[in-house]
BASELO-586919 format. One record per residue: residue in one letter; x, y, z of N, C-alpha, C in turn. Coordinates in steps of 0.05 Angstrom, whole numbers, padded with zeros to 5 digits, always signed. Example, Ala and Ser with C-alpha at 12.3 -4.5 7.8 and 13.67 -1.06 7.14 Angstrom:
# residues 2
A+00264-00114+00156+00246-00090+00156+00264-00066+00156;S+00257-00045+00142+00273-00021+00143+00258+00001+00157;
# end
This chain:
# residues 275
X+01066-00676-00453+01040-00688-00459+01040-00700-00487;X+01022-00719-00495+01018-00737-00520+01011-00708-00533;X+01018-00706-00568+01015-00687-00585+00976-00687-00581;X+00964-00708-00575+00934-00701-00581+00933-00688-00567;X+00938-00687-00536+00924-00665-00524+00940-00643-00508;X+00965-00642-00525+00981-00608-00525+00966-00582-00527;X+00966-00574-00516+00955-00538-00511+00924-00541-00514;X+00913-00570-00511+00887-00575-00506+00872-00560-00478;X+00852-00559-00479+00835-00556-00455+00825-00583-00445;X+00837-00592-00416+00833-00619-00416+00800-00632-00392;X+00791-00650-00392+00777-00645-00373+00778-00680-00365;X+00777-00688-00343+00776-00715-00330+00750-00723-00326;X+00741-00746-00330+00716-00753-00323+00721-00787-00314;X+00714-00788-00291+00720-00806-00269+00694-00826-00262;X+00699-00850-00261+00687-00874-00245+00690-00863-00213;X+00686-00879-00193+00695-00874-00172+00703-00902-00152;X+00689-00908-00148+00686-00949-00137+00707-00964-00156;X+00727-00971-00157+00735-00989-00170+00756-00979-00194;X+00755-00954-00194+00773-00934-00207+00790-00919-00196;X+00775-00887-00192+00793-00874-00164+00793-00886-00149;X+00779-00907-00134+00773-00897-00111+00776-00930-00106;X+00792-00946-00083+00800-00969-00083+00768-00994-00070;X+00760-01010-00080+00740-01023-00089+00739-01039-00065;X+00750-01044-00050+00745-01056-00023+00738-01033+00000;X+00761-01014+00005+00766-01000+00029+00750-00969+00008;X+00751-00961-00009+00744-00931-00019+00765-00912-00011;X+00791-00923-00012+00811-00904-00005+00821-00896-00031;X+00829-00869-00026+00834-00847-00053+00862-00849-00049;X+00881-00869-00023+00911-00856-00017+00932-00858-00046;X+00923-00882-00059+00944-00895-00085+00933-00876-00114;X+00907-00861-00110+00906-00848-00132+00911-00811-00129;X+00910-00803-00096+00924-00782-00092+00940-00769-00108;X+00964-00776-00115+00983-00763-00128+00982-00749-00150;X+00967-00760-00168+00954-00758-00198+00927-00743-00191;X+00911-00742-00168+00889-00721-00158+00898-00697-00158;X+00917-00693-00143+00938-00668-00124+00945-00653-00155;X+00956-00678-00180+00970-00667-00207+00953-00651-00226;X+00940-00665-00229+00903-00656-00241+00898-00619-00231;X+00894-00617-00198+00882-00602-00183+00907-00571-00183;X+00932-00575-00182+00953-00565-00187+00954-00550-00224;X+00945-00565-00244+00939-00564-00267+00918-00547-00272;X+00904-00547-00261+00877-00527-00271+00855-00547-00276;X+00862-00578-00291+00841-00601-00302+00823-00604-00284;X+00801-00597-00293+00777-00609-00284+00777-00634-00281;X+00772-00652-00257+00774-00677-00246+00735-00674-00243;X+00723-00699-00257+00690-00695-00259+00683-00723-00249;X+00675-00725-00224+00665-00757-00210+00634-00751-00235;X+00631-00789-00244+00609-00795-00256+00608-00820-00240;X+00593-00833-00224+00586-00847-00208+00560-00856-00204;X+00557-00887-00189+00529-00890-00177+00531-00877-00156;X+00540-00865-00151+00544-00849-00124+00520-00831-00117;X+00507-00830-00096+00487-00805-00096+00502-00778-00086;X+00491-00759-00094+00499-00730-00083+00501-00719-00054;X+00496-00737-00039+00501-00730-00012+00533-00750-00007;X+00534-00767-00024+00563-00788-00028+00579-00766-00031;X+00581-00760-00062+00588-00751-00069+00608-00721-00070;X+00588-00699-00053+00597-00677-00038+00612-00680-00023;X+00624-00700+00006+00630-00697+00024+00662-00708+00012;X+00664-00720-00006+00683-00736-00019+00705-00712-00043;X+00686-00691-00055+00696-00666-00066+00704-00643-00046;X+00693-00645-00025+00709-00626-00005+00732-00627+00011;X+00739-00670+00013+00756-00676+00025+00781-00673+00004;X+00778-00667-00020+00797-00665-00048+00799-00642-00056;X+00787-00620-00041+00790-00590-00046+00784-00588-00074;X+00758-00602-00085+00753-00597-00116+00732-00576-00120;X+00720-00568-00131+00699-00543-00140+00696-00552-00168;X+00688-00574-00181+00672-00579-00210+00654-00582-00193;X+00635-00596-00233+00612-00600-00229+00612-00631-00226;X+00599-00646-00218+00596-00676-00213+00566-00690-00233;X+00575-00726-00227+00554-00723-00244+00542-00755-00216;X+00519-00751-00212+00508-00773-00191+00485-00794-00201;X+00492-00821-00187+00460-00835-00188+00465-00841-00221;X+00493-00859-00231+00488-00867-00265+00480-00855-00274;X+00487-00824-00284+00476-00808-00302+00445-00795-00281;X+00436-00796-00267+00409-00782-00258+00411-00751-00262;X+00436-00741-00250+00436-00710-00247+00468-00710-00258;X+00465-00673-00264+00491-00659-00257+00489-00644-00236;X+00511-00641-00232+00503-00624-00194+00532-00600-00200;X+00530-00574-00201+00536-00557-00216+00544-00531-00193;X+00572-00528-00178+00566-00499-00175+00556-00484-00183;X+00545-00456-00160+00531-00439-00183+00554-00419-00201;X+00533-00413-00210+00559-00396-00236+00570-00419-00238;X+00582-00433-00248+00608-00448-00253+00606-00442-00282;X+00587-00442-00300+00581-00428-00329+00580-00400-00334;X+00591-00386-00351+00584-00359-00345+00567-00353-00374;X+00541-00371-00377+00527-00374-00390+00492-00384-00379;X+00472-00380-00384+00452-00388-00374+00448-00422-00384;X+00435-00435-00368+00430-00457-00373+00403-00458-00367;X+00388-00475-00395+00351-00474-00393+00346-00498-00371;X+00357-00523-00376+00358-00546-00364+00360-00541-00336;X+00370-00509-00316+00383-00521-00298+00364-00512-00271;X+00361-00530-00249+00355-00514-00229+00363-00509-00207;X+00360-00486-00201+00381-00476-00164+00371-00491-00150;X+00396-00498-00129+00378-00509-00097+00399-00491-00085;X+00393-00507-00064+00407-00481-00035+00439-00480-00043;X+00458-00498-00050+00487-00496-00052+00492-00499-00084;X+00480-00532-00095+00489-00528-00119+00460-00524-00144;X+00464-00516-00168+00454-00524-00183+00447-00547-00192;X+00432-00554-00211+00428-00587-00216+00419-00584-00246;X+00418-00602-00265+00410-00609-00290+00397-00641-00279;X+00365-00647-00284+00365-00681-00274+00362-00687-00304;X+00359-00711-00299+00363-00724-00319+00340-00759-00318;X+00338-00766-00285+00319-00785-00279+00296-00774-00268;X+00289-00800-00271+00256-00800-00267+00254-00799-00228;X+00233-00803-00218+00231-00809-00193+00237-00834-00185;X+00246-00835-00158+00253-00865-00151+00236-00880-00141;X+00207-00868-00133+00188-00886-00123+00178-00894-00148;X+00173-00882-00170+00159-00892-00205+00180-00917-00202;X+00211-00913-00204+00231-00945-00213+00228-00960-00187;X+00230-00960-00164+00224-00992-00139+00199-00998-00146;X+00174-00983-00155+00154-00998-00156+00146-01011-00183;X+00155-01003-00210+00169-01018-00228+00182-01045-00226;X+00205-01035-00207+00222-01062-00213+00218-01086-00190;X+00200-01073-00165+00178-01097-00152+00160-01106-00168;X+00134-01084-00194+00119-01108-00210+00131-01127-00225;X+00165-01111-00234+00166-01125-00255+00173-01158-00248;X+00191-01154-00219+00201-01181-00205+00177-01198-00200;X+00156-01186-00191+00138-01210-00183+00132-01220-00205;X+00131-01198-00231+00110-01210-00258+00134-01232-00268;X+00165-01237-00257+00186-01260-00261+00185-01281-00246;X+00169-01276-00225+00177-01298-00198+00208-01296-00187;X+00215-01278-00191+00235-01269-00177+00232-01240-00151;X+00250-01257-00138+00255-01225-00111+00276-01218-00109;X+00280-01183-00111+00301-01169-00107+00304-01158-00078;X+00316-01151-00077+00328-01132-00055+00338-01097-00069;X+00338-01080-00063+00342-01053-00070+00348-01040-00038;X+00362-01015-00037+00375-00995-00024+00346-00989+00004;X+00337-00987-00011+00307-00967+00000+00298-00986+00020;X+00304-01022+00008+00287-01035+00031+00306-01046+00044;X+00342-01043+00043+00359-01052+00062+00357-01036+00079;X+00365-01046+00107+00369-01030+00133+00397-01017+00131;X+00404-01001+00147+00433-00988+00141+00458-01007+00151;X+00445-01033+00170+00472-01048+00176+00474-01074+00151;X+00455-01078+00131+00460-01091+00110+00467-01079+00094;X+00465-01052+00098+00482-01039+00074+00513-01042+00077;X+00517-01027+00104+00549-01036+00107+00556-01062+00097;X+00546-01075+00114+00552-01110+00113+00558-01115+00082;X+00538-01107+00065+00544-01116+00036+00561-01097+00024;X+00573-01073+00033+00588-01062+00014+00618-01043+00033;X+00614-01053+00053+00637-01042+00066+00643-01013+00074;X+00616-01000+00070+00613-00967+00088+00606-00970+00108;X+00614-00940+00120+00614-00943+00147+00578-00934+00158;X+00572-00938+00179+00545-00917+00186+00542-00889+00164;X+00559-00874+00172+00547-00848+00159+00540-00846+00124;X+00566-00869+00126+00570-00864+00092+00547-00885+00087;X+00535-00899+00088+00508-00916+00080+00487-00900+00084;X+00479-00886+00107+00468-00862+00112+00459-00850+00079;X+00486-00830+00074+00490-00817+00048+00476-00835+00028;X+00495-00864+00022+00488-00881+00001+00452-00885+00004;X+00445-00888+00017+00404-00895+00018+00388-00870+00011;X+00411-00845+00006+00393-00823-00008+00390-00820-00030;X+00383-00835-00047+00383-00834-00073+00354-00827-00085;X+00367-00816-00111+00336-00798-00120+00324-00806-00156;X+00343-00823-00166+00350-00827-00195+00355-00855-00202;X+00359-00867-00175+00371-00891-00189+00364-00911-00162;X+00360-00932-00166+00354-00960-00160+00378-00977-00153;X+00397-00982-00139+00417-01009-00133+00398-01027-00120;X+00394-01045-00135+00385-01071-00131+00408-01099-00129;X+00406-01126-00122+00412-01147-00138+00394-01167-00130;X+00394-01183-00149+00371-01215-00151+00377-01224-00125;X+00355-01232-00108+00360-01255-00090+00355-01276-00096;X+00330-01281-00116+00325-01312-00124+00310-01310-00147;X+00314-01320-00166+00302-01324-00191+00315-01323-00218;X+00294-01314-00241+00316-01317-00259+00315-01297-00265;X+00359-01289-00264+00353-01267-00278+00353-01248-00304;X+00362-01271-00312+00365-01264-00342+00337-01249-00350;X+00322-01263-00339+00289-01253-00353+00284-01234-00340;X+00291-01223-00313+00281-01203-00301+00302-01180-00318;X+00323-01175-00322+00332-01168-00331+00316-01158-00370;X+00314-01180-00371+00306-01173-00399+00279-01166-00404;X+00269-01163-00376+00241-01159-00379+00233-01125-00376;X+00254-01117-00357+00264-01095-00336+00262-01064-00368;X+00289-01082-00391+00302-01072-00413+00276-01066-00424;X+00256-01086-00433+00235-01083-00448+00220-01059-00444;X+00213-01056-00416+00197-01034-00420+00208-01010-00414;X+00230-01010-00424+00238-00983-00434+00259-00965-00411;X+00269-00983-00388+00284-00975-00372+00315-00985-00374;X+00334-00975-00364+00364-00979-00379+00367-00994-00342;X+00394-01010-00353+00392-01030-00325+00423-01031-00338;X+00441-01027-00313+00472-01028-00319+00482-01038-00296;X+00515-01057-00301+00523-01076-00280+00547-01062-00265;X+00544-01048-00243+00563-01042-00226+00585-01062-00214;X+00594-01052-00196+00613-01078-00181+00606-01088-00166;X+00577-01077-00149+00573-01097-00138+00537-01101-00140;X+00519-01084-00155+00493-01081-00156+00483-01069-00186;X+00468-01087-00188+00443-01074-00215+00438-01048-00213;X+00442-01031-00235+00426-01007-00229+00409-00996-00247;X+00389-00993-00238+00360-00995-00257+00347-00959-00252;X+00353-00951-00278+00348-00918-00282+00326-00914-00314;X+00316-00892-00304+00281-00892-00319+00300-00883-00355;X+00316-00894-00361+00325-00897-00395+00347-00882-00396;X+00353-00871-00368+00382-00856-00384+00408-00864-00374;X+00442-00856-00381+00458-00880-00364+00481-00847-00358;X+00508-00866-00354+00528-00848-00343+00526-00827-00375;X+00534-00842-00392+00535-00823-00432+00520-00801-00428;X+00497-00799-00426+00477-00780-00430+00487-00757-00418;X+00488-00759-00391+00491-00734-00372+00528-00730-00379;X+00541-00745-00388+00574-00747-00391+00569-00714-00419;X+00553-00725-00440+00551-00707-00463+00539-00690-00465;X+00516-00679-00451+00510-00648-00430+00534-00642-00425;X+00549-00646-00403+00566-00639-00391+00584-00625-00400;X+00602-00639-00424+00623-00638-00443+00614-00609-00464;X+00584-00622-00476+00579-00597-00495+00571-00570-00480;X+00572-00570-00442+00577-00545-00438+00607-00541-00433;X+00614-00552-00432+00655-00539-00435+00656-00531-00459;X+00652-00542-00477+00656-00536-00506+00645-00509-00521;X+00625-00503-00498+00613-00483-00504+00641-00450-00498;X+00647-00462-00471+00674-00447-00463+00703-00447-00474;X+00707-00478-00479+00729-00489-00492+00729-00499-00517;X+00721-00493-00532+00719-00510-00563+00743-00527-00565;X+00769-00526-00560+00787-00545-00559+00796-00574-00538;X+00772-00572-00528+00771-00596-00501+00783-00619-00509;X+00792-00638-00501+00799-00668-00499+00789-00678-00476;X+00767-00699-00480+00757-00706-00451+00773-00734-00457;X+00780-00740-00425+00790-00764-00420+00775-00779-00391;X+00759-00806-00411+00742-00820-00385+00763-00844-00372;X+00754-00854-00350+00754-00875-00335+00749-00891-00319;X+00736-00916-00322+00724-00926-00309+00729-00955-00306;X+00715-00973-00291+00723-01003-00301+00703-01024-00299;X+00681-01018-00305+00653-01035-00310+00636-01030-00331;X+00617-01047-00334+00599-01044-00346+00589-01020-00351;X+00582-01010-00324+00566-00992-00310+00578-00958-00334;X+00599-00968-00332+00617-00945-00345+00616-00943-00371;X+00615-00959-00397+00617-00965-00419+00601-00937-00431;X+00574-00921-00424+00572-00900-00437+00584-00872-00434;X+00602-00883-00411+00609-00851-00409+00635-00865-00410;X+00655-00874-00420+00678-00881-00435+00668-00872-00463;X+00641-00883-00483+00633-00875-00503+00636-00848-00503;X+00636-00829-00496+00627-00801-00500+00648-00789-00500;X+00680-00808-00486+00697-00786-00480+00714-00790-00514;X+00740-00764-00512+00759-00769-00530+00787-00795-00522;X+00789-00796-00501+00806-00821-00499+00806-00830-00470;X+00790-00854-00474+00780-00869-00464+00797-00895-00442;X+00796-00900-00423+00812-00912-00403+00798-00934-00383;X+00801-00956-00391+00791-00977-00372+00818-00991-00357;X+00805-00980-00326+00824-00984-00310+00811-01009-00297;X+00844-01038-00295+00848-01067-00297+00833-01068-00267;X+00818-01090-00267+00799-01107-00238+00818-01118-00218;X+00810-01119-00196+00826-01143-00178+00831-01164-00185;X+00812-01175-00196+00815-01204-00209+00842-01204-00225;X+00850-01184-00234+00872-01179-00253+00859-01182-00283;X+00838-01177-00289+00822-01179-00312+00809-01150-00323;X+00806-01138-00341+00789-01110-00350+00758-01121-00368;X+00738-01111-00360+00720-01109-00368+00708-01118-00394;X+00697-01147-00391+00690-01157-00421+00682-01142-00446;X+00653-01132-00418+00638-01121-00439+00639-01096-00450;X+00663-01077-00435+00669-01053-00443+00697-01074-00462;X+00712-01085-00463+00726-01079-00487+00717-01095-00510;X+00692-01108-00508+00687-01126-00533+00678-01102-00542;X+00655-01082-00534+00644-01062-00550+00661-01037-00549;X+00679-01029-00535+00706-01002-00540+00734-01025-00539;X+00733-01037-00562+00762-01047-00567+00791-01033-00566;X+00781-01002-00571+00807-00988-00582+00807-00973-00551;X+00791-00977-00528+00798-00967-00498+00825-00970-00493;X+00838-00947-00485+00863-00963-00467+00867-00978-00438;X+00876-00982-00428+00875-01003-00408+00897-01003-00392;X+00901-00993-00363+00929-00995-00346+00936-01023-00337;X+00955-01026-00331+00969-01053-00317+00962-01050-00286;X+00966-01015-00276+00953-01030-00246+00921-01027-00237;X+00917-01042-00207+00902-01037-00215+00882-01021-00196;X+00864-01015-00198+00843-00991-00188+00860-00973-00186;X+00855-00956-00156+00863-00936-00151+00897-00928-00172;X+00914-00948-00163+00942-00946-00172+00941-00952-00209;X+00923-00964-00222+00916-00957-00248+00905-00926-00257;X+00890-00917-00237+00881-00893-00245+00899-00874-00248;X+00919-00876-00225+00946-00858-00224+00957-00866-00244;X+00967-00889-00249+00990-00893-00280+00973-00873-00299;X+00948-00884-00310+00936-00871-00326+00934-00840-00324;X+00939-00826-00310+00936-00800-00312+00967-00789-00311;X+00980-00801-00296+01018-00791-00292+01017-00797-00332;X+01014-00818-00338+01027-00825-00361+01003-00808-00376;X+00993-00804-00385+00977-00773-00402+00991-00752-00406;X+00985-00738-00366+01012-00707-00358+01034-00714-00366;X+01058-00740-00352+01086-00737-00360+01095-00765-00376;X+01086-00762-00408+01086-00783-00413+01124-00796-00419;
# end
């Protein structure tokens, strides 16, 4: 391993769409190897995703993982119990996992970001008012897994159907809501992003591990605050064969793999473990 993070306590903190997880089909097969290496290791592997928690779960069981996750752009942490062997004030039980939230309600943001569109003359589209075969259609899940994806509790996937959007956008920002660009949808959450819930997270390891090295990755926009938060940071390269403007105009010193998604994510982690 690189001298920074020798006899470190290490922890992974993961994109999922377009990172692990391959950006057309959602196949984990090209980043497997480096999962299996991680999981073999002891490293905490931590999905931070738009993903909701019903996504999310079925996707940690098929990887035999037991962390904590983070869903919905920063909305929640979703926390085995015990997984701290410390109390947490923030946290509350449900039936399997714990949770820390972090968003607001989702009927307060669609009805938000319907005034705010009409007050643009613009119309969106969002999750809540697609049917489940436009959801596939636009993003390539199957029935169940769209199912999962329309349960969301924190966060808003929207995109413009007509208008402008620069202004809806900037109108959205104004009053005080954070609006971040996925790969394939707006996502409009009541002020907080992936960073926030990324640095909860971290400062409870730290609480266990004072010597942590967190290592993020992701490859959008969407990602840029929870790359901020980690110790070495990884923007994994687009289909297009291009990495992320706006994450490396503002994290210049990010590193960046040659392949790409899924099989970038693996370089990036083989080359960390066996450099």
């Amino acid at each position: 391993m690189p001298a920074e993070i020798n006899d470190k306590f290490l922890v992974v903190i993961t994109d999922l769409d377009g990172t692990m997880l391959d950006q057309q089909t959602y196949s984990y097969e090209q980043s497997l190897p480096a999962i299996e290496k991680l999981r073999e290791a002891g490293i905490p592997l931590i999905f931070c995703s738009s993903k909701t928690a019903a996504e999310s779960i079925p996707l940690q069981r098929e990887l035999k993982l037991k962390q904590p996750f983070i869903c919905e752009s920063g909305g929640a942490i979703y926390l085995p119990q015990k997984y701290f062997p410390f109390p947490i004030a923030a946290m509350k039980p449900r039936r399997l996992l714990d949770v820390i939230e972090f968003g607001e309600k989702i009927s307060d943001l669609r009805k938000a970001l319907q005034e705010t569109a009409q007050g643009c003359g613009a119309t969106v589209k969002f999750f809540g008012r697609m049917t489940f075969n436009e959801i596939m259609f636009r993003t390539g899940l199957t029935l169940d897994q769209a199912i999962h994806a329309r349960r969301r509790e924190y966060d808003v996937a929207f995109f413009v159907d007509s208008g402008d959007e620069g202004t809806l956008l900037a109108t959205l920002r104004a009053r005080g809501l954070t609006v971040t660009k996925g790969d394939r949808f707006y996502h409009l959450t009541a002020g907080h992003d992936k960073g926030e819930a990324v640095k909860v997270l971290l400062d409870l390891y730290r609480r266990q591990h004072p010597s942590l090295v967190a290592i993020g990755l992701g490859n959008s926009s969407n990602d840029l605050p929870l790359l901020r938060e980690t110790d070495i940071p990884v923007l994994v390269r687009n289909p297009d064969g291009n990495w992320n403007a706006e994450v490396t105009t503002h994290l210049p010193s990010v590193k960046r793999t040659d392949g790409i998604g899924p099989a970038g994510w693996r370089e990036a982690i083989e080359r960390l473990l066996d450099p």
